[in-house]
DOPARO-169004 format. One record per residue (C-alpha): x, y, z; residue number from 1. Coordinates in nm, 4 decimals. Layout:
% DOPARO-169004
+----------+----------+----------+-----+
!        u !        v !        w !  nr !
+----------+----------+----------+-----+
!        X !        Y !        Z ! NUM !
...
+----------+----------+----------+-----+
***
This chain:
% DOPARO-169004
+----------+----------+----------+-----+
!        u !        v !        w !  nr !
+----------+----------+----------+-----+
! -17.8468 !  -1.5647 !  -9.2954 !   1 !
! -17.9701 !  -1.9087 !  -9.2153 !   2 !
! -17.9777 !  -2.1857 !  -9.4782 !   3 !
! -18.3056 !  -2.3523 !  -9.4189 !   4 !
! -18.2229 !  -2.7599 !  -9.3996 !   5 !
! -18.4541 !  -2.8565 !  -9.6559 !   6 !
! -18.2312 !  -2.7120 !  -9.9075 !   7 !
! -17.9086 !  -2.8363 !  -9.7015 !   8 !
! -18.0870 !  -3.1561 !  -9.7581 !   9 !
! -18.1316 !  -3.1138 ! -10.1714 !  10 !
! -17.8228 !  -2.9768 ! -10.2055 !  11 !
! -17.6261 !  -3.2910 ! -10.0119 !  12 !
! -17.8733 !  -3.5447 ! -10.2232 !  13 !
! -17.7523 !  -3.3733 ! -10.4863 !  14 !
! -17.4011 !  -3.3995 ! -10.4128 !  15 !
! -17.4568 !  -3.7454 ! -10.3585 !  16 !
! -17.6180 !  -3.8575 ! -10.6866 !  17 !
! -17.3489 !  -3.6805 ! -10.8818 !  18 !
! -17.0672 !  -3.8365 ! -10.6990 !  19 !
! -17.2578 !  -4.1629 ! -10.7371 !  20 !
! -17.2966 !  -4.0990 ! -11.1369 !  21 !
! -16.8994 !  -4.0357 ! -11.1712 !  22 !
! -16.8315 !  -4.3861 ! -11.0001 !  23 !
! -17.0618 !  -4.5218 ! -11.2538 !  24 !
! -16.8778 !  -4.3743 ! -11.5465 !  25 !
! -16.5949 !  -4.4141 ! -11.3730 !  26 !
! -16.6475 !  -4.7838 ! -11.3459 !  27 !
! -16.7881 !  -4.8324 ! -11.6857 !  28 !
! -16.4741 !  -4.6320 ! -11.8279 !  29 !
! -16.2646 !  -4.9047 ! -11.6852 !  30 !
! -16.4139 !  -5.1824 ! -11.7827 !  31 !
! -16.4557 !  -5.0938 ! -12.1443 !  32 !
! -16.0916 !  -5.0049 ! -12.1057 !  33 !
! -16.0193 !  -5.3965 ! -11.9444 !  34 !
! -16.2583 !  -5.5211 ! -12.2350 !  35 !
! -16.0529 !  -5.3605 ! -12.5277 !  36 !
! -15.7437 !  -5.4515 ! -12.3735 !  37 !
! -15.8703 !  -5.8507 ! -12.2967 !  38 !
! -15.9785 !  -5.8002 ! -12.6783 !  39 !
! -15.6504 !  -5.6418 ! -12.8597 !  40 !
! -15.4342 !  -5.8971 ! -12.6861 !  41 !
! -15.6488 !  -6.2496 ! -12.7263 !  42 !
! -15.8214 !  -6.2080 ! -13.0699 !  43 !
! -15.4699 !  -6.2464 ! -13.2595 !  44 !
! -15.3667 !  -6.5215 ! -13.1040 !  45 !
! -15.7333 !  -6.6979 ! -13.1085 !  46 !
! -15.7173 !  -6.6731 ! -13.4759 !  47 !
! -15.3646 !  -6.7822 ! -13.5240 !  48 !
! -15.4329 !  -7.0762 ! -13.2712 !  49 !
! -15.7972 !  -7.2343 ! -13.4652 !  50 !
! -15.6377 !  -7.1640 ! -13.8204 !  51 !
! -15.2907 !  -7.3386 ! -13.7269 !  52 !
! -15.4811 !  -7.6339 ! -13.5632 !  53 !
! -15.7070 !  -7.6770 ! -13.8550 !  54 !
! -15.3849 !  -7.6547 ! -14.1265 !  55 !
! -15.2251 !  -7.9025 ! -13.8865 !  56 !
! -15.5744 !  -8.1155 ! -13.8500 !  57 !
! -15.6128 !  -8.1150 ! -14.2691 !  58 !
! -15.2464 !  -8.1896 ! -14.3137 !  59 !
! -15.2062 !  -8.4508 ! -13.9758 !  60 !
! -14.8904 !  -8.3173 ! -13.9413 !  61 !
! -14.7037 !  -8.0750 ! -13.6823 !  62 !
! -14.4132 !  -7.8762 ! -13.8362 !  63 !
! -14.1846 !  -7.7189 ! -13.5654 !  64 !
! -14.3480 !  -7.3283 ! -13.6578 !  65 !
! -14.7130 !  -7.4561 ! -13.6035 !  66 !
! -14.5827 !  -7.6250 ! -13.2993 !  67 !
! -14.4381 !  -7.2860 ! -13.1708 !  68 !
! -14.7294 !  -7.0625 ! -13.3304 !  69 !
! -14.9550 !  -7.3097 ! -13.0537 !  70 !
! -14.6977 !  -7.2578 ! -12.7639 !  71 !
! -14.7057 !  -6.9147 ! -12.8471 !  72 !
! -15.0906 !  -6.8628 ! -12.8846 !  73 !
! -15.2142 !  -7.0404 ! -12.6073 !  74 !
! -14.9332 !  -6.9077 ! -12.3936 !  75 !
! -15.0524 !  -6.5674 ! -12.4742 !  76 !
! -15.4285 !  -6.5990 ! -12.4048 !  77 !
! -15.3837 !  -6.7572 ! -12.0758 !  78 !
! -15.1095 !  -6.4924 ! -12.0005 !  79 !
! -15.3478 !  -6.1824 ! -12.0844 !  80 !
! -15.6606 !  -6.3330 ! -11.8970 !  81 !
! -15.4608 !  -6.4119 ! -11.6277 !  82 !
! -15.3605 !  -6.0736 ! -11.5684 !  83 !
! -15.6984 !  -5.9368 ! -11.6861 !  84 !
! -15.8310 !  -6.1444 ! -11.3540 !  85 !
! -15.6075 !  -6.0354 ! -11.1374 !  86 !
! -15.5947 !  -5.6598 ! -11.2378 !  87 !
! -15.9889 !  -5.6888 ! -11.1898 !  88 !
! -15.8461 !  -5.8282 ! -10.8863 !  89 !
! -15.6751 !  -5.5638 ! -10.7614 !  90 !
! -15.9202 !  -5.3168 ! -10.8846 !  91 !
! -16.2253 !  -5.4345 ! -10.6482 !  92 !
! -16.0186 !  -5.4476 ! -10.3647 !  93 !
! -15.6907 !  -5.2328 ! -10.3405 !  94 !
! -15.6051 !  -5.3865 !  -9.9966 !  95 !
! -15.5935 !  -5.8006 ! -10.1541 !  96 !
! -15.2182 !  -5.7691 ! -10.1023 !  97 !
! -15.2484 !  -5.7120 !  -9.7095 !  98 !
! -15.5131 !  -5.9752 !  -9.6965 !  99 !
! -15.3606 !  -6.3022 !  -9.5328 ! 100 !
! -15.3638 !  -6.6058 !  -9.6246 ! 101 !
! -15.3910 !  -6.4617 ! -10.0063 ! 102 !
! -15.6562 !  -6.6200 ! -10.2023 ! 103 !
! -15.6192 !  -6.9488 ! -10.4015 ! 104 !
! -15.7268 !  -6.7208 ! -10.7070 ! 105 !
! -15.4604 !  -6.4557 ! -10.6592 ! 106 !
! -15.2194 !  -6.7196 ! -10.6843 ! 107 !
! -15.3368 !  -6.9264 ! -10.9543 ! 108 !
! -15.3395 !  -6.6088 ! -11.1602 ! 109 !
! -14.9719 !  -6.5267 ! -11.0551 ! 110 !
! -14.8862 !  -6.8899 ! -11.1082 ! 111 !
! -15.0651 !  -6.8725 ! -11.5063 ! 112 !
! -14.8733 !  -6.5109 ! -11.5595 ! 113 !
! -14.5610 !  -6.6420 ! -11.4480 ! 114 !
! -14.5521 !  -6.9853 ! -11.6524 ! 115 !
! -14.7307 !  -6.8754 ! -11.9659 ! 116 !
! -14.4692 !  -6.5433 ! -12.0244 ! 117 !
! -14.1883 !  -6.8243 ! -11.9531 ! 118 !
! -14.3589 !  -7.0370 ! -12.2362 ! 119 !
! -14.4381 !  -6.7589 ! -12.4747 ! 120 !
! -14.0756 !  -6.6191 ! -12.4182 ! 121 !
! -13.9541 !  -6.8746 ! -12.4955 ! 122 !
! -14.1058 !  -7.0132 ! -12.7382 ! 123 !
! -13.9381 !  -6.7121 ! -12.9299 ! 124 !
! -13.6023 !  -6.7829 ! -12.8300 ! 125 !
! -13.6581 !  -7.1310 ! -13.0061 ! 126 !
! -13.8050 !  -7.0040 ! -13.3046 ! 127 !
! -13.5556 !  -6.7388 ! -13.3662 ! 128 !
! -13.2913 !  -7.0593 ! -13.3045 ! 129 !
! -13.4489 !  -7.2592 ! -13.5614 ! 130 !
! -13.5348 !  -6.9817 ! -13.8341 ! 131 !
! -13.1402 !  -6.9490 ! -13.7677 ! 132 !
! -13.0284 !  -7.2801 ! -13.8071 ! 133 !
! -13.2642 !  -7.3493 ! -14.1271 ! 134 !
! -13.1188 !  -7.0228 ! -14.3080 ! 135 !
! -12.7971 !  -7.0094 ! -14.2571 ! 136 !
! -12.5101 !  -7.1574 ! -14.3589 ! 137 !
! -12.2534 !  -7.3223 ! -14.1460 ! 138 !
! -11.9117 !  -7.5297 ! -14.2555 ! 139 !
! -11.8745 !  -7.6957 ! -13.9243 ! 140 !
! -11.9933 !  -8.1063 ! -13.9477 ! 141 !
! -12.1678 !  -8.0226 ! -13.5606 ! 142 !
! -12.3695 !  -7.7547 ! -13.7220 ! 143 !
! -12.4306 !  -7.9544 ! -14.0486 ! 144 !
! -12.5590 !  -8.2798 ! -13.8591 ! 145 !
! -12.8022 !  -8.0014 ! -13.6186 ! 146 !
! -12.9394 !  -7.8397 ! -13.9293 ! 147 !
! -13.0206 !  -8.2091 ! -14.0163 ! 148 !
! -13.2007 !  -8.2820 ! -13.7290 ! 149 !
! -13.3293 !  -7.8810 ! -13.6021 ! 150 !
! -13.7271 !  -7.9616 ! -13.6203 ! 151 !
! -13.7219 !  -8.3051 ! -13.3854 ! 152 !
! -13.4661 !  -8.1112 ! -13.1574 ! 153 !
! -13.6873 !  -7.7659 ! -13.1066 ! 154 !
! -13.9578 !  -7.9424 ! -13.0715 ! 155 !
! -13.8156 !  -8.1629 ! -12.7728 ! 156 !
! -13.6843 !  -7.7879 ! -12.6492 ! 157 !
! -14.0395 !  -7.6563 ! -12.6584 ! 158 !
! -14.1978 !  -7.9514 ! -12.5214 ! 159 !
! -13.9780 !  -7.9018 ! -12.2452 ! 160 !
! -13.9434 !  -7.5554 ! -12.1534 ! 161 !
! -14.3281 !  -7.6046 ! -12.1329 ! 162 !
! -14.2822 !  -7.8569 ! -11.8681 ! 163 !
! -14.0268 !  -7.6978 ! -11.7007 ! 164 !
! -14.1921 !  -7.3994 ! -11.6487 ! 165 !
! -14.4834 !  -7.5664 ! -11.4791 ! 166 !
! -14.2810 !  -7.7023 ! -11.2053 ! 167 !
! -14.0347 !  -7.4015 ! -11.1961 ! 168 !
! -14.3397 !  -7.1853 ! -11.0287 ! 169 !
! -14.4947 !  -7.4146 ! -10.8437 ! 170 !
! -14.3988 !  -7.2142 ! -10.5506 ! 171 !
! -14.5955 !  -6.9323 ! -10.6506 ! 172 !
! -14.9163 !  -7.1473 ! -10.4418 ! 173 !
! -14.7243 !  -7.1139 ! -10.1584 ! 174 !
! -14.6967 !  -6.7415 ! -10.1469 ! 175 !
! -14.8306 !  -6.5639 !  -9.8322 ! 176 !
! -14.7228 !  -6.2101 !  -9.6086 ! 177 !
! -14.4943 !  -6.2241 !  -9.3886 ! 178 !
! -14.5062 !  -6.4237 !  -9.0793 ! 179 !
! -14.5581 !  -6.0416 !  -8.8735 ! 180 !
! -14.8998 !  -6.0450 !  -9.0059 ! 181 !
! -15.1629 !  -6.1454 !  -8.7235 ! 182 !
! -15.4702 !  -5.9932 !  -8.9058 ! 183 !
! -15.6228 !  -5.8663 !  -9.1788 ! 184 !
! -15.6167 !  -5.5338 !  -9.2715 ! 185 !
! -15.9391 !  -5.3926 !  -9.3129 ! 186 !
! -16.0723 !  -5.3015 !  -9.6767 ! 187 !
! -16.1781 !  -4.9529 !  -9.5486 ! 188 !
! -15.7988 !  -4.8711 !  -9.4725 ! 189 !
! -15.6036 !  -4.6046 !  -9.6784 ! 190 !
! -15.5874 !  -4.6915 ! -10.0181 ! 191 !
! -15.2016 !  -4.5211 ! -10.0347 ! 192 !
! -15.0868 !  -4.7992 !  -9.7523 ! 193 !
! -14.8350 !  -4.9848 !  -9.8024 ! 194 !
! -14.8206 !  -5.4196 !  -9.7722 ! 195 !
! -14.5662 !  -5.5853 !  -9.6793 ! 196 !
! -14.3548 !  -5.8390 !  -9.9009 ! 197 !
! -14.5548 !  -6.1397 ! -10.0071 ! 198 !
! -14.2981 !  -6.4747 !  -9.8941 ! 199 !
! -14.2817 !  -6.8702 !  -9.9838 ! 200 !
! -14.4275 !  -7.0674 !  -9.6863 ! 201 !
! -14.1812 !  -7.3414 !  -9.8427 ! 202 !
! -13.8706 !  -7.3697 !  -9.7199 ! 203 !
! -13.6469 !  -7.2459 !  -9.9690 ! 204 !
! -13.3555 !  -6.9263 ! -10.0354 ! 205 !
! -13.6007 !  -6.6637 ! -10.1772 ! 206 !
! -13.3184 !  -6.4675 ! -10.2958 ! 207 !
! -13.1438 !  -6.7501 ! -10.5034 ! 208 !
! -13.5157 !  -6.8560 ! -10.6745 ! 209 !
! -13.5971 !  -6.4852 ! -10.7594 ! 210 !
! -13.2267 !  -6.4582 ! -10.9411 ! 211 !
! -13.3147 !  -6.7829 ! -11.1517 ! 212 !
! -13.6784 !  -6.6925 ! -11.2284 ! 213 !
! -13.5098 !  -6.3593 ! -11.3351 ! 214 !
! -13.2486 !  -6.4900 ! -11.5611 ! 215 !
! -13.4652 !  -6.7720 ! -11.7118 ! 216 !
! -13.7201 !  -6.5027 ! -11.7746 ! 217 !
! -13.4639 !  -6.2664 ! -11.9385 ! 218 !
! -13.1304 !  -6.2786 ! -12.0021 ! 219 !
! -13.0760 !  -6.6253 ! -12.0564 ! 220 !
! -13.3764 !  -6.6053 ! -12.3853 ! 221 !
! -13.1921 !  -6.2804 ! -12.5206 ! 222 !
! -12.8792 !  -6.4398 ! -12.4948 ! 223 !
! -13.0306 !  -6.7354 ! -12.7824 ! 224 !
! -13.2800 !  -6.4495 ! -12.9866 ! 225 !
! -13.0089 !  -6.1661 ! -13.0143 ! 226 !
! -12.6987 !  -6.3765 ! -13.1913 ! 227 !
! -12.9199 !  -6.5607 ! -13.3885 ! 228 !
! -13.1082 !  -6.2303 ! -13.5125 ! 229 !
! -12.7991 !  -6.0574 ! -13.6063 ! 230 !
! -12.6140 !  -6.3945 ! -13.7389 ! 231 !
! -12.9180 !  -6.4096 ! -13.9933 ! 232 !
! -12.8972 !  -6.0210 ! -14.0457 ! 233 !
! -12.5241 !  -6.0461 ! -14.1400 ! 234 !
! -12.6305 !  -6.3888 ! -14.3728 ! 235 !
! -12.8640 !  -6.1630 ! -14.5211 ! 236 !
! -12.6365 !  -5.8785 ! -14.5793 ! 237 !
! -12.3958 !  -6.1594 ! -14.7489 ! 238 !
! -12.7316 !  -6.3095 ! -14.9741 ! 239 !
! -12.7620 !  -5.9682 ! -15.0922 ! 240 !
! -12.4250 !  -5.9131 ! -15.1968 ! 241 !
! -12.4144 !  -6.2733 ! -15.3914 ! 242 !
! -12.7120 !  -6.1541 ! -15.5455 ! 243 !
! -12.5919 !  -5.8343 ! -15.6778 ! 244 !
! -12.3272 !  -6.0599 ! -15.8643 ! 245 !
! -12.5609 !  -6.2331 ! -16.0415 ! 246 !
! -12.5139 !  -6.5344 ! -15.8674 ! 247 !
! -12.7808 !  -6.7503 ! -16.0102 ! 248 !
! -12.7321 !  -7.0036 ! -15.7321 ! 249 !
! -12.8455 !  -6.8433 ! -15.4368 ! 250 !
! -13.2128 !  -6.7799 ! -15.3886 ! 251 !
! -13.4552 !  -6.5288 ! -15.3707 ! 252 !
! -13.4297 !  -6.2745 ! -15.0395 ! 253 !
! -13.7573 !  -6.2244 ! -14.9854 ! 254 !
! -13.7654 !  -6.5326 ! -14.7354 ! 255 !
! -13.5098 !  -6.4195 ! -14.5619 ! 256 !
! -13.5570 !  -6.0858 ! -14.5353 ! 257 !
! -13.9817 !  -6.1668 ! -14.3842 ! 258 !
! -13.7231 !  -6.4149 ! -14.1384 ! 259 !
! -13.4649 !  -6.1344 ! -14.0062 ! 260 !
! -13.7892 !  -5.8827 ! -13.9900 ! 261 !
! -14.0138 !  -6.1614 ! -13.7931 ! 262 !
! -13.7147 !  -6.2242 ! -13.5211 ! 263 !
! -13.6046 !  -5.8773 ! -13.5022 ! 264 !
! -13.9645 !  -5.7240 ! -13.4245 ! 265 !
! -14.0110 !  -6.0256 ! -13.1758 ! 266 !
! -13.7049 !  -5.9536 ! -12.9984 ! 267 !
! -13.7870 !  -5.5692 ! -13.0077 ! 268 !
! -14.1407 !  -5.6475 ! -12.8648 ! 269 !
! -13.9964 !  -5.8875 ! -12.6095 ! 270 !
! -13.8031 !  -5.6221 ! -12.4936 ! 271 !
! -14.0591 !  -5.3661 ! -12.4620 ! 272 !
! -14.2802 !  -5.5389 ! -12.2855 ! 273 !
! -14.0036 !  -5.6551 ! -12.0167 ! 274 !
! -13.8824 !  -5.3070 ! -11.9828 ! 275 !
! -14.2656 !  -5.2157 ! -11.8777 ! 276 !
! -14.3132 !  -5.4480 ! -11.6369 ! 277 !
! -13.9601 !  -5.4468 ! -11.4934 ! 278 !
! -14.0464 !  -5.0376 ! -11.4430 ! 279 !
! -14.4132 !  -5.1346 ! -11.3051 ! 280 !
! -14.2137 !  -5.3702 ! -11.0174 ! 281 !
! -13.9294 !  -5.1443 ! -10.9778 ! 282 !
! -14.2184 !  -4.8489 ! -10.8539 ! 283 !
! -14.4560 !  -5.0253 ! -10.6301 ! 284 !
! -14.1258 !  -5.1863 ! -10.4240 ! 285 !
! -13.9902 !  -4.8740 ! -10.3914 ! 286 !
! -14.3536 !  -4.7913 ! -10.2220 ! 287 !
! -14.4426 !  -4.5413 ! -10.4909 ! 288 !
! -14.8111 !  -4.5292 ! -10.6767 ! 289 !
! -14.8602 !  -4.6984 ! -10.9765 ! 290 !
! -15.1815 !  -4.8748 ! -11.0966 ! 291 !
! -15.1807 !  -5.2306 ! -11.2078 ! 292 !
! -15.3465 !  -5.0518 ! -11.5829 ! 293 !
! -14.9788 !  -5.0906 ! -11.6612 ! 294 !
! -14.9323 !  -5.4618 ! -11.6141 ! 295 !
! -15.2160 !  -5.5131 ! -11.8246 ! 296 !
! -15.1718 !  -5.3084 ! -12.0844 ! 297 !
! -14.7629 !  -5.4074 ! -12.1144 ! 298 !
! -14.8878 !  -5.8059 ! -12.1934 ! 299 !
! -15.1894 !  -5.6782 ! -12.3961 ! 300 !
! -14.9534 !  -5.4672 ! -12.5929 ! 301 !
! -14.7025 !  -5.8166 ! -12.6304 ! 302 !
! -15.0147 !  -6.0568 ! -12.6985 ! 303 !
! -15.1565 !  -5.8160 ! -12.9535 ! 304 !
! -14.7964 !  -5.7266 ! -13.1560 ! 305 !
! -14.6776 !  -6.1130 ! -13.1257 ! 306 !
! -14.9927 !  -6.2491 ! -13.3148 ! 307 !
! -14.9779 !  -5.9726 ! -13.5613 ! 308 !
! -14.6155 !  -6.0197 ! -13.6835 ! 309 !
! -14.6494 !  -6.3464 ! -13.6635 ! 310 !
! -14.9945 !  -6.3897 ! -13.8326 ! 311 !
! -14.8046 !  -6.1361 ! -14.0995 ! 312 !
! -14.5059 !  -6.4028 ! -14.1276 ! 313 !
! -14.7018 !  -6.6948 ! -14.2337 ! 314 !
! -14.8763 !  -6.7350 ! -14.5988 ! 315 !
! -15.1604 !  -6.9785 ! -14.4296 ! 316 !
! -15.2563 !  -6.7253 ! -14.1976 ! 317 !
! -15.2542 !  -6.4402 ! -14.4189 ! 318 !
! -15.4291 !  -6.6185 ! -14.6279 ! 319 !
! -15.6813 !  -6.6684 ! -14.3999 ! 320 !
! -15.6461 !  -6.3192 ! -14.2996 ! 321 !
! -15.7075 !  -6.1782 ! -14.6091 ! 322 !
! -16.0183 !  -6.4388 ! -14.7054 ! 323 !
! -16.2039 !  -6.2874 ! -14.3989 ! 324 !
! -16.2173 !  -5.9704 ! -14.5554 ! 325 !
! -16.3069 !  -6.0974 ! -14.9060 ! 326 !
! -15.9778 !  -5.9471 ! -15.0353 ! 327 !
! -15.8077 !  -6.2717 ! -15.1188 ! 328 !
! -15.7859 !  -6.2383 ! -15.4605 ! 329 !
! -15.6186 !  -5.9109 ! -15.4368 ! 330 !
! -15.3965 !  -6.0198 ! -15.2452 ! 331 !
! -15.3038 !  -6.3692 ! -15.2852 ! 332 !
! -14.9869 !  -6.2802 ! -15.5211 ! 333 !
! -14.8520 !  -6.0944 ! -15.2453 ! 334 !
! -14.8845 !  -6.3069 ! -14.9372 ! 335 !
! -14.7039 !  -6.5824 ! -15.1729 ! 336 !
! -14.4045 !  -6.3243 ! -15.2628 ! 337 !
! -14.3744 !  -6.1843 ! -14.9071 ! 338 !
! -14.4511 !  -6.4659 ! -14.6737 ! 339 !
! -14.3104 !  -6.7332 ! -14.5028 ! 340 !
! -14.4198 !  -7.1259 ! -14.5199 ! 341 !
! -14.5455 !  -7.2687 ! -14.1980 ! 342 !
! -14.3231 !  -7.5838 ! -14.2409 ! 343 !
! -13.9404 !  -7.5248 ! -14.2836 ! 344 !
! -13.7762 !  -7.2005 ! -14.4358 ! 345 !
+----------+----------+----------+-----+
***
């Protein structure tokens, strides 16, 4: 029997305007997915970054924890737009990677990921140092005569990690594919082919700057959050004891306990989010599919948990918190019991 082509030609339209409807939902699906992500990591840190400024603004003063809490907060908004843009990137055109030279955008947005993790990171690492230094005890005159002089010292450290870092991946502009590339690979090509490497056009060991980015990234930061995280748990442990025998001299735990909490649940964040996107580069060099959701979503899921512990650490922000949903009142005892000052512990 014969299909007449009129209704070959409804059915194909059809066809057409239904596959044309998915890539609309399709497409709306992921950017309402790109929006809430962009939205659950930047709107803690927003709010911990304009009510830190305007404490620091009323009281013309910057303690070493606002400093940090502005390190960290702009760090983190930069970091999750950054890969936001290039995700959206990636997601217009799968083939950007085999595109050569790469564009100035690409690279900018590599260059922003790359220095604002190093700042947020460690920004942490200081700020578990400090909390440290400030809370426990030590007998030695070198630790004494620190402990003295910890909030002009990490403030110097942040200062200049966030300096550092801006000239440590400067070479990230001068990333391009391998000199074997003669053209461009068109956009229409398989979407399951693979690039090749991206390399520095500056002449420099690649494998010796990878290993430093690498350890300064993360090893080197766990190395300073871990000991002092479990030197303040085992202070704590000790506080708790003195307390139970009624010594009257030693002060409350609550403090300390918000402290070891804070560091630990940074350092158990930190870790989460560099076991992600150590996985997420592990997959696509061994040539194996993985979308770039996964990046995102990784330093969404670190922007978002970072504001909220620390926003949950300090009484001015809570504060604030709380007096946004007109529940200050209720609260107000609390966040004074179970908070931490933004100046020194």
């Amino acid at each position: 029997m014969r299909i007449p082509p009129d209704l070959i030609s409804v059915q194909d339209s059809g066809l057409s305007a239904s596959l044309s409807e998915l890539n609309i939902m399709t497409f709306i699906g992921h950017v309402l997915f790109f929006v809430g992500l962009v939205f659950v990591g930047v709107s803690g840190n927003i709010f911990n970054l304009i009510f830190t400024i305007q404490q620091q603004v009323k009281t013309r003063t910057i303690q070493t924890v606002g400093l940090i809490l502005n390190v960290i907060s702009i760090s983190n908004i930069i970091l999750v737009l950054a890969t936001f843009s290039l995700v959206m990137g990636v997601f217009q055109n799968p083939q950007i990677w085999c595109v050569t030279p790469y564009p100035l955008s690409i690279r900018i947005e590599i260059y922003l990921m790359m220095t604002c993790s190093f700042n947020s990171f460690w920004a942490i690492a200081w700020l578990s140092l400090f909390y440290c230094i400030k809370v426990v005890s030590f007998s030695s005159e070198c630790f004494q005569t620190l402990k003295k002089n910890i909030s002009p010292v990490i403030n110097a450290a942040v200062l200049l990690s966030c300096l550092f870092s801006s000239l440590l991946f400067t070479p990230m502009f001068s990333l391009e594919l391998a000199s074997s590339m003669d053209t461009n690979y068109s956009v229409n090509d398989n979407a399951n082919m693979t690039c090749p490497q991206p390399s520095f056009s500056l002449q420099m060991n690649t494998n010796v700057y990878a290993v430093a980015v690498i350890c300064l990234l993360c090893p080197i930061p766990l190395m300073i959050m871990l000991p002092t995280s479990i030197r303040m748990v085992v202070h704590l442990c000790a506080h708790t004891l003195a307390l139970q025998k009624n010594e009257t001299h030693v002060k409350g735990s609550d403090s300390y306990l918000l402290v070891c909490k804070l560091t630990i649940s940074l350092v158990g964040v930190y870790l989460s989010t560099l076991c992600i996107v150590f996985l997420f580069i592990i997959i696509r060099l061994i040539g194996q599919f993985i979308t770039y959701h996964t990046l995102a979503s990784a330093f969404s899921f670190y922007g978002g948990m970072t504001s909220l512990l620390l926003t949950a650490s300090n009484r001015h922000l809570k504060d604030k918190l709380w007096s946004l949903f007109c529940c200050r009142k209720a609260k107000e005892q609390s966040s004074k019991s179970q908070t931490v000052e933004t100046g020194d512990v």
